[in-house]
Backbone bond lengths (Angstrom), bond angles and torsions (degrees), N, CA, C in turn:
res aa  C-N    CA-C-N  psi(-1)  N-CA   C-N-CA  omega(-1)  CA-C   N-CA-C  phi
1 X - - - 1.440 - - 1.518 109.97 -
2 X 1.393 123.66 131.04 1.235 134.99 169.60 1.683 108.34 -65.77
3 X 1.512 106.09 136.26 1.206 94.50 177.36 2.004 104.73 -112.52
4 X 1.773 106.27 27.12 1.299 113.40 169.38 1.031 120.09 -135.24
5 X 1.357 109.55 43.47 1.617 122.66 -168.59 1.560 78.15 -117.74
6 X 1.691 91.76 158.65 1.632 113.46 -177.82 2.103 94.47 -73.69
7 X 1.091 107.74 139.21 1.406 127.23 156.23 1.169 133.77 -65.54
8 X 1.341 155.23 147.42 1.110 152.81 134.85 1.185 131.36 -105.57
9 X 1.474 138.10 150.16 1.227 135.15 161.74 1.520 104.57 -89.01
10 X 1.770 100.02 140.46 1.353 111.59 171.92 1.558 117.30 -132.24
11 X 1.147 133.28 146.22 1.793 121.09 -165.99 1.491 85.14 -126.52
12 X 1.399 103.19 143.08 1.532 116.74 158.18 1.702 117.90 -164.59
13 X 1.268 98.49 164.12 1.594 92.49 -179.76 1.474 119.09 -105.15
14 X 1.506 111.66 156.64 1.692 105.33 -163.78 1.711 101.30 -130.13
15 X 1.127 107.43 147.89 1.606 97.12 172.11 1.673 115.16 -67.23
16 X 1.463 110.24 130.47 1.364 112.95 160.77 1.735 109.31 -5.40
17 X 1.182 119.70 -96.40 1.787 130.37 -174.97 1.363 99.29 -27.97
18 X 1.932 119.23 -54.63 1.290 97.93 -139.69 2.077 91.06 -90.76
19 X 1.254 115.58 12.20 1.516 121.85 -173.55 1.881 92.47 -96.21
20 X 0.989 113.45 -28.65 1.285 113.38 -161.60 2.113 94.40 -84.58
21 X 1.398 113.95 -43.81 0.848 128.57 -172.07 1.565 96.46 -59.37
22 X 0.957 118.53 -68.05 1.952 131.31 160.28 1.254 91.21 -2.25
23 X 1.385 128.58 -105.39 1.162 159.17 179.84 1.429 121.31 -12.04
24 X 1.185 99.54 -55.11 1.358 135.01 163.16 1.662 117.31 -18.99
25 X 1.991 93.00 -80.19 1.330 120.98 176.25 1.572 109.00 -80.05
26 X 1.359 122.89 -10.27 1.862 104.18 176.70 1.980 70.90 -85.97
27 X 1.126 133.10 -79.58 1.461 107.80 -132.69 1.501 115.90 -69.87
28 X 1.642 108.67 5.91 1.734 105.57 157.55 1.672 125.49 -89.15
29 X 1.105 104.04 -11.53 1.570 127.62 171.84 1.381 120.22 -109.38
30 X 1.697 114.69 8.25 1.663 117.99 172.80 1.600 100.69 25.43
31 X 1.766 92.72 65.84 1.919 88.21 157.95 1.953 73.28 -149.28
32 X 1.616 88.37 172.76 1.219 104.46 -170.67 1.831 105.36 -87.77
33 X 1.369 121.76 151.05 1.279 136.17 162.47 1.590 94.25 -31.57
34 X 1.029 138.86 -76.38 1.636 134.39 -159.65 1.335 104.49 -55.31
35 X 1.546 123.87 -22.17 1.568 126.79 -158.99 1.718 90.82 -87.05
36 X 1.821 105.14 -56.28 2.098 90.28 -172.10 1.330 110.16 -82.11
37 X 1.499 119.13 8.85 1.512 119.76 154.23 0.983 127.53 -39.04
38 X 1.535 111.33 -73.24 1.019 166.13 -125.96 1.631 105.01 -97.63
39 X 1.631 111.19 -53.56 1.029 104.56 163.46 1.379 134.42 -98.01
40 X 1.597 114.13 -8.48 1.498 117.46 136.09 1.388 108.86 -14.24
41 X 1.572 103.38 -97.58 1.453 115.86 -170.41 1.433 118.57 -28.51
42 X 1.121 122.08 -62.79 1.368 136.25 -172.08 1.716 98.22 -53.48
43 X 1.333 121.39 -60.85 1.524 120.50 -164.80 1.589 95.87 -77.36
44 X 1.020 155.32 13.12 1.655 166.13 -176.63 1.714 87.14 -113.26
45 X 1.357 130.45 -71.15 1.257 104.96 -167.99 1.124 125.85 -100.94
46 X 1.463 118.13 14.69 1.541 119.84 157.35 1.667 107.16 -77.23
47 X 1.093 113.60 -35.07 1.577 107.98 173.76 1.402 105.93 -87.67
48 X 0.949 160.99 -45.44 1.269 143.85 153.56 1.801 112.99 -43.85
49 X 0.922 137.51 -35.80 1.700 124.37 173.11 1.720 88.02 -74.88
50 X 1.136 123.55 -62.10 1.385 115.25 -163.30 1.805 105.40 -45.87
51 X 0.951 125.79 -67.59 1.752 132.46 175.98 1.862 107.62 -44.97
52 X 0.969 115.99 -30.96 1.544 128.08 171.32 1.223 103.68 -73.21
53 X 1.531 124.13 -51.63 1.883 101.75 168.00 0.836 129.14 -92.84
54 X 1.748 130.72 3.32 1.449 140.18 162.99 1.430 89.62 -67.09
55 X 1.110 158.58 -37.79 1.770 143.90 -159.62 1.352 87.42 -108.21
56 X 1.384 152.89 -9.50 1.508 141.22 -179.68 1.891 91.94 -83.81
57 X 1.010 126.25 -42.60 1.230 143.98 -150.91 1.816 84.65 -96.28
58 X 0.752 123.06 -61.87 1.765 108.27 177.57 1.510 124.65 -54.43
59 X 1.440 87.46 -41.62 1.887 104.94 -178.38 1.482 85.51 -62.32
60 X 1.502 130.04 -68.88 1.522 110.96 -168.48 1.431 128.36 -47.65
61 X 1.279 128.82 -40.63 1.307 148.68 -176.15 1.506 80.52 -57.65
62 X 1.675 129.21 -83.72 0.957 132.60 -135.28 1.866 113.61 -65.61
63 X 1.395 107.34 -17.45 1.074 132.61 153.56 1.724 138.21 -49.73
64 X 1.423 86.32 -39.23 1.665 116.68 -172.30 1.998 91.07 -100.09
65 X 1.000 117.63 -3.81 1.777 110.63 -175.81 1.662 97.75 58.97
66 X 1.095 102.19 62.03 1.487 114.78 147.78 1.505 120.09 -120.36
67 X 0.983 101.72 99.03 1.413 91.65 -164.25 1.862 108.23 -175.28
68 X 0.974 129.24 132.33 1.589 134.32 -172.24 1.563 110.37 -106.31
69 X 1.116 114.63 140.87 1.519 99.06 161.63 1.640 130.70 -87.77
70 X 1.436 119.13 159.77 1.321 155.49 172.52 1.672 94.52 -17.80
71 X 1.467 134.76 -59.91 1.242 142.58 160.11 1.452 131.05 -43.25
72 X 1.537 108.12 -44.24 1.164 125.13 -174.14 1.214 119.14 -65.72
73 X 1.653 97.82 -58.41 1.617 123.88 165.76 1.481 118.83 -44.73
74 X 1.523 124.52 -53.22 1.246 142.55 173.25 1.681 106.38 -48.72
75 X 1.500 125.56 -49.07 1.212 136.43 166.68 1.335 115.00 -40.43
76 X 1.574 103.62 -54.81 1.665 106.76 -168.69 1.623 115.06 -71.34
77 X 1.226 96.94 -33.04 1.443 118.19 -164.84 1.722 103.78 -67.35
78 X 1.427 109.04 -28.39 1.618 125.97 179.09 1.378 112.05 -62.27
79 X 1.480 94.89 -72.75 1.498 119.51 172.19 1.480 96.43 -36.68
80 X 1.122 132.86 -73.57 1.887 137.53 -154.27 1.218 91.32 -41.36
81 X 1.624 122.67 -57.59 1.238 133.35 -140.86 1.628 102.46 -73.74
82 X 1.767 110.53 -44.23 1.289 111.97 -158.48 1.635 93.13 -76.31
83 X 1.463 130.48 -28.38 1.355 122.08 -171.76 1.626 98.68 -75.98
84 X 1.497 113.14 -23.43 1.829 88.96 175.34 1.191 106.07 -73.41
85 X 1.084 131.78 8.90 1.868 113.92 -155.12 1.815 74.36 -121.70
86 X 0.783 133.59 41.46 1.583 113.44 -173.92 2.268 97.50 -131.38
């Protein structure tokens, strides 16, 4: 997180448990409620954009006939396994 990036305020509501849970982890990690917010959010939508272009990036391939089948894959995946075990 930038700490010279413009800010915003955002309001939302949380269930009882999961507000208490909040609370919880800033005062076992002495950071403030806005801080494991904050990076909640951020680590929620870096993995969510990241998983959104891993399937943009498959759909294209899969588009382009890149792509193996269910059998094939299962084959390779054997083989990998039996040469680690070797």
């Amino acid at each position: 997180m930038s700490t010279t990036a413009k800010r915003e305020q955002v309001s939302f509501k949380l269930e009882s448990d999961t507000k208490r849970r909040l609370e919880a982890l800033a005062s076992a990690t002495r950071r403030t409620r806005t801080f494991v917010m904050e990076e909640a959010v951020t680590q929620y939508l870096d993995m969510n954009e990241w998983q959104l272009k891993c399937i943009e990036e498959g759909l294209e391939d899969a588009r382009a006939g890149r792509y193996i089948d269910s059998d094939t894959l299962i084959k390779k995946l054997e083989r990998r396994i039996a040469d680690s075990l070797d």
